[in-house]
C-alpha positions in Angstrom: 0.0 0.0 0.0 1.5 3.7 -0.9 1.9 6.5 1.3 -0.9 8.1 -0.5 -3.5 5.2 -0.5 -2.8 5.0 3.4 -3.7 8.5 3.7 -6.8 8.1 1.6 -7.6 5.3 4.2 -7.4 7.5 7.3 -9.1 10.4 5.8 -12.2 7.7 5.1 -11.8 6.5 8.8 -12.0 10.1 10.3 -15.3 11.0 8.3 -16.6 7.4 9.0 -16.3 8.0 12.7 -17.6 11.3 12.6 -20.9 10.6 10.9 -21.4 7.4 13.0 -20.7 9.5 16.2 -23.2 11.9 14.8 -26.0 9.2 13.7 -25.7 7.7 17.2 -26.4 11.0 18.8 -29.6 11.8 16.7 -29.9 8.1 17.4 -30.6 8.4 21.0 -33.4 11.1 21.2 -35.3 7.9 20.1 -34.8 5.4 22.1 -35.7 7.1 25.5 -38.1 5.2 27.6 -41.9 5.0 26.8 -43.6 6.5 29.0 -46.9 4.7 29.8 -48.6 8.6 31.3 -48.3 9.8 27.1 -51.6 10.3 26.0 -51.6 7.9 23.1 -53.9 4.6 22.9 -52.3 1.1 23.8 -51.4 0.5 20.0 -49.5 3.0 19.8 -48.1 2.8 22.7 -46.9 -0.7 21.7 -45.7 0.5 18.2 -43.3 3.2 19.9 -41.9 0.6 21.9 -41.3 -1.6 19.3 -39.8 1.4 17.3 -37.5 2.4 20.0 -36.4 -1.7 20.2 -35.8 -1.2 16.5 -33.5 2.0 17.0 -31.5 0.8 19.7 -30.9 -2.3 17.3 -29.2 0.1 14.4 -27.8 2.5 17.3 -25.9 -1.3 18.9 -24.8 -1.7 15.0 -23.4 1.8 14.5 -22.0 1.6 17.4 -20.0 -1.7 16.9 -19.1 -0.2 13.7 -17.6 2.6 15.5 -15.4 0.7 18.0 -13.7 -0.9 15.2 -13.0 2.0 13.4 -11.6 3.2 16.5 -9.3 0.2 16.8 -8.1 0.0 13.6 -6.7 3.7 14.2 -4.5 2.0 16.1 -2.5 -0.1 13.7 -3.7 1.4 10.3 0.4 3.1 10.2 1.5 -0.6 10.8 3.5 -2.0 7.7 0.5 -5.2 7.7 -2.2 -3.1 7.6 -3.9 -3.7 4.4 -3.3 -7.3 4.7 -5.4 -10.3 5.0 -5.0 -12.0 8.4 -5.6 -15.3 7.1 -4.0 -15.5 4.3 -1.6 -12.6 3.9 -2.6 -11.5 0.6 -3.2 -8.0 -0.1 -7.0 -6.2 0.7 -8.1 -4.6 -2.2 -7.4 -0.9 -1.9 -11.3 -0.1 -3.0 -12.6 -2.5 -0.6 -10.5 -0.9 2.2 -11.7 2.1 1.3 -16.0 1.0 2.2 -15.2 -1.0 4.7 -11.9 0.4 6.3 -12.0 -1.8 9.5 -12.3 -5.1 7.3 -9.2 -7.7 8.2 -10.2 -10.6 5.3 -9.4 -10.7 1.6 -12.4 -11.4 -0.4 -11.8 -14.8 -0.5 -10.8 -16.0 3.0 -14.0 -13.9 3.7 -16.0 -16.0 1.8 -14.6 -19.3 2.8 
């Protein structure tokens, strides 16, 4: 991987852990508790519960998202970043760029 590709890599880290920081905030306006005094009938009542069960589900995702962005901070100016774990082979630069906290190749992915 070049100097420059690495860079590309970080700069798509940083603005992936911004907007997931900022969708997580937004995030949690909705999943405060229901309370059971609002003045809404038992249906929806229920329906707001299961939509605050349904946001905390994507608000866990983005948020396990985020943590591993966060980690691969850590070693993305080591000389194997970029690198399949399993195999060794090189991660393809474009797919690095998506999915910047991926460790697999393609292939040992799908295997």
């Amino acid at each position: 991987m070049t100097q420059e590709e690495r860079q590309q890599i970080i700069e798509v880290i940083k603005s992936d852990i911004n907007k997931l920081t900022q969708k997580i905030t937004e995030l949690k306006e909705f999943t405060a508790p229901v309370s059971p005094d609002d003045a809404i009938g038992r249906i929806s009542r229920m329906d707001a519960i299961n939509n605050k069960s349904i946001t905390e589900a994507s608000m866990r995702n983005l948020q396990t998202r985020l943590d591993q962005l966060q980690k691969i901070t850590q070693v993305v100016h080591e000389k194997d970043f970029g690198l399949c774990i399993k195999c060794h082979k090189p991660i393809a630069f474009e797919r690095l760029k998506i999915r910047p906290e991926i460790r697999l190749c393609a292939g040992c992915l799908q295997r």
